[in-house]
DRENPA-3360 file (N, C-alpha, C; in nm, 2 decimals, always signed):
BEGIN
1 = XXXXXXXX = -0.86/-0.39/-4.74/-1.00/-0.43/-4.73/-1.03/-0.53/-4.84 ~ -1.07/-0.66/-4.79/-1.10/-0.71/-4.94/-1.24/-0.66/-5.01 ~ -1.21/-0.74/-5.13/-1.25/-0.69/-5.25/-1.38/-0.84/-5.34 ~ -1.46/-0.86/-5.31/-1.50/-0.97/-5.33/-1.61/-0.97/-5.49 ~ -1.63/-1.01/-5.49/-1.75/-1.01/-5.64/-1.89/-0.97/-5.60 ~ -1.93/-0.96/-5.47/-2.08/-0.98/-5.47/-2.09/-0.80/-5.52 ~ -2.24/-0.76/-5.50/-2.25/-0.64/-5.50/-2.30/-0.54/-5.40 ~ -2.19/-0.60/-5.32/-2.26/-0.52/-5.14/-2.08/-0.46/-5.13;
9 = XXXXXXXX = -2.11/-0.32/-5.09/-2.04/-0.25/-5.07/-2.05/-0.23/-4.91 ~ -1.88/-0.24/-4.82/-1.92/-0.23/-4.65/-1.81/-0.11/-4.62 ~ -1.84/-0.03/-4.60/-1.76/+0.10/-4.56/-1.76/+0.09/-4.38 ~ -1.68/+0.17/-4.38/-1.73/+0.22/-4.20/-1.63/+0.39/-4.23 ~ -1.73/+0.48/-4.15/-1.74/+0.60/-4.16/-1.78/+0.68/-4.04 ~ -1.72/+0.74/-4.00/-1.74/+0.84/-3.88/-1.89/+0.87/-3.85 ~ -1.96/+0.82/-3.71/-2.12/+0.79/-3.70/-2.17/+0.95/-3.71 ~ -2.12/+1.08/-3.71/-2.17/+1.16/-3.73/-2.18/+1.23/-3.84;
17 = XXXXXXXX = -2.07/+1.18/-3.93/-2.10/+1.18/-4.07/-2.19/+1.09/-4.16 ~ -2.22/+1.04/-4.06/-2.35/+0.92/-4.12/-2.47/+0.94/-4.08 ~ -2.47/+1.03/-4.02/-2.63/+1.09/-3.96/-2.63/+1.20/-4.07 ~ -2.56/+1.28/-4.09/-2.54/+1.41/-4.14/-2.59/+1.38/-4.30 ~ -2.52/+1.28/-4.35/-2.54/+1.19/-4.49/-2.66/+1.19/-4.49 ~ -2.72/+1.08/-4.40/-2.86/+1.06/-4.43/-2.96/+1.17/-4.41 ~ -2.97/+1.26/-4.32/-3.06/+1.40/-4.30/-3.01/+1.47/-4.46 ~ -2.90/+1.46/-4.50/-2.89/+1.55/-4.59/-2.98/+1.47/-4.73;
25 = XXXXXXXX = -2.91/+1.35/-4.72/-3.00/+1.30/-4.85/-3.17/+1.26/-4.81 ~ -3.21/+1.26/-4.67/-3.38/+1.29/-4.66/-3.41/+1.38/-4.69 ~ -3.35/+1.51/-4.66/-3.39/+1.65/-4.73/-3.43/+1.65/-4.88 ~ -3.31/+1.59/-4.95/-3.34/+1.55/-5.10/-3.43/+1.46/-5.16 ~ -3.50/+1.36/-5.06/-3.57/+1.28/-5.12/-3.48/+1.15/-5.20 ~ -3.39/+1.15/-5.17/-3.25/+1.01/-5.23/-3.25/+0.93/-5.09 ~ -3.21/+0.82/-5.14/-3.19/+0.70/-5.05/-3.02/+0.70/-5.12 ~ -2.93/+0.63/-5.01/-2.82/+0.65/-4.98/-2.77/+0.56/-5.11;
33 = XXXXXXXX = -2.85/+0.46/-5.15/-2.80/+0.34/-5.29/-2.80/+0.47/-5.41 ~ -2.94/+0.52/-5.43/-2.95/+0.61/-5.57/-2.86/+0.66/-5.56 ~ -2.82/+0.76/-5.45/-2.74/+0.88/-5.45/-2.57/+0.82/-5.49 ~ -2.55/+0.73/-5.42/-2.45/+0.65/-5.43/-2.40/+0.59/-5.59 ~ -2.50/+0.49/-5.65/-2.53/+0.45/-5.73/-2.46/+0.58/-5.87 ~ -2.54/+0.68/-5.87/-2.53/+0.82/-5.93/-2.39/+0.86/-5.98 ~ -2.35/+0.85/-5.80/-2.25/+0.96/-5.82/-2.14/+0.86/-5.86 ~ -2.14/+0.72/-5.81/-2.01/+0.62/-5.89/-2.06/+0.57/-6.02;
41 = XXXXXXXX = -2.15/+0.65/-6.12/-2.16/+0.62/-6.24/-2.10/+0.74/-6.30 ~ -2.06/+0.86/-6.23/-2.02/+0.98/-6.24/-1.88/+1.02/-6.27 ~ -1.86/+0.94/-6.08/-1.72/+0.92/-6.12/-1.63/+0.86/-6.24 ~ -1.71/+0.73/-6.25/-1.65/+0.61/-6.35/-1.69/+0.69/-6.47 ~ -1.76/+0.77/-6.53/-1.78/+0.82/-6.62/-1.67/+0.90/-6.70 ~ -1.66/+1.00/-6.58/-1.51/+1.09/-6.58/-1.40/+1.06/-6.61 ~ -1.37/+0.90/-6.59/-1.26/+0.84/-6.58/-1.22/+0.75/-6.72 ~ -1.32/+0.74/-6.76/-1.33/+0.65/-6.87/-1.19/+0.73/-7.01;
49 = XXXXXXXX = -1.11/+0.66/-7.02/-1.06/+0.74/-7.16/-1.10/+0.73/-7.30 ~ -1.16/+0.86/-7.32/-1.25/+0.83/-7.40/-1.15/+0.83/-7.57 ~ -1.22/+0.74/-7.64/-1.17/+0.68/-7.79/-1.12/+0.79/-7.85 ~ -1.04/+0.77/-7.93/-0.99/+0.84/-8.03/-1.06/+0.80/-8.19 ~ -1.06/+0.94/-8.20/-1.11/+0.96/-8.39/-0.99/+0.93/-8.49 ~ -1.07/+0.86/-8.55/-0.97/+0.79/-8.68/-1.02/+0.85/-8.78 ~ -0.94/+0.89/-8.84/-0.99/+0.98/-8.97/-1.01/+0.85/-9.07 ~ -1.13/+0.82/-9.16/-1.16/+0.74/-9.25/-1.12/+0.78/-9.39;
57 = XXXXXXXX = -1.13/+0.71/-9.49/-1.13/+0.77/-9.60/-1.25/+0.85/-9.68 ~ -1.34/+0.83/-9.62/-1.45/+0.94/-9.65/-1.37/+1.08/-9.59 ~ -1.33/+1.09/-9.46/-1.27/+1.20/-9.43/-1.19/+1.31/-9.48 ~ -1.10/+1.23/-9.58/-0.97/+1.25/-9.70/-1.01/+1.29/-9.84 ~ -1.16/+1.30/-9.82/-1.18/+1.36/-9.96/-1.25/+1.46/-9.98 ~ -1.20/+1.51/-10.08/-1.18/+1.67/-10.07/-1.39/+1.70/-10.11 ~ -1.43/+1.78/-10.03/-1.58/+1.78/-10.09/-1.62/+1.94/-10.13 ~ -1.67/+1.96/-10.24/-1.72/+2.09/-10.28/-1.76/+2.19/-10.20;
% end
C-alpha cells in the first residue's frame, strides 16, 4: 500500500468490524480520529528507545 506524505490515513477493514468500532467508540463518546490519534501516540510512545543516562562529573563526586 503506498505510503504518501499527506495526513489522511485509507485502511479497508471488514464492514462489520466497522460498525462494531464505531457503536463501540459512540458508547464512549470518541470519534474514530481521537481514539485513533491516542492510541498511535501510545503505540509510538512505547516504541520510542528511550536515552541513556550518562553519568556527569557532578555524578563522580563523592558527597557527604
Amino acid at each position: 500500500m503506498a505510503k504518501g506524505d499527506s495526513g489522511r490515513l485509507v485502511i479497508e477493514i471488514d464492514p462489520d468490524l466497522k460498525r462494531e468500532l464505531y457503536a463501540t467508540l459512540d458508547q464512549e463518546g470518541l470519534t474514530l480520529k481521537g481514539w485513533f490519534v491516542r492510541r498511535a501516540n501510545e503505540y509510538v510512545a512505547d516504541h520510542v528507545q528511550p536515552s541513556l543516562a550518562f553519568a556527569t562529573s557532578e555524578d563522580d563526586e563523592v558527597r557527604p
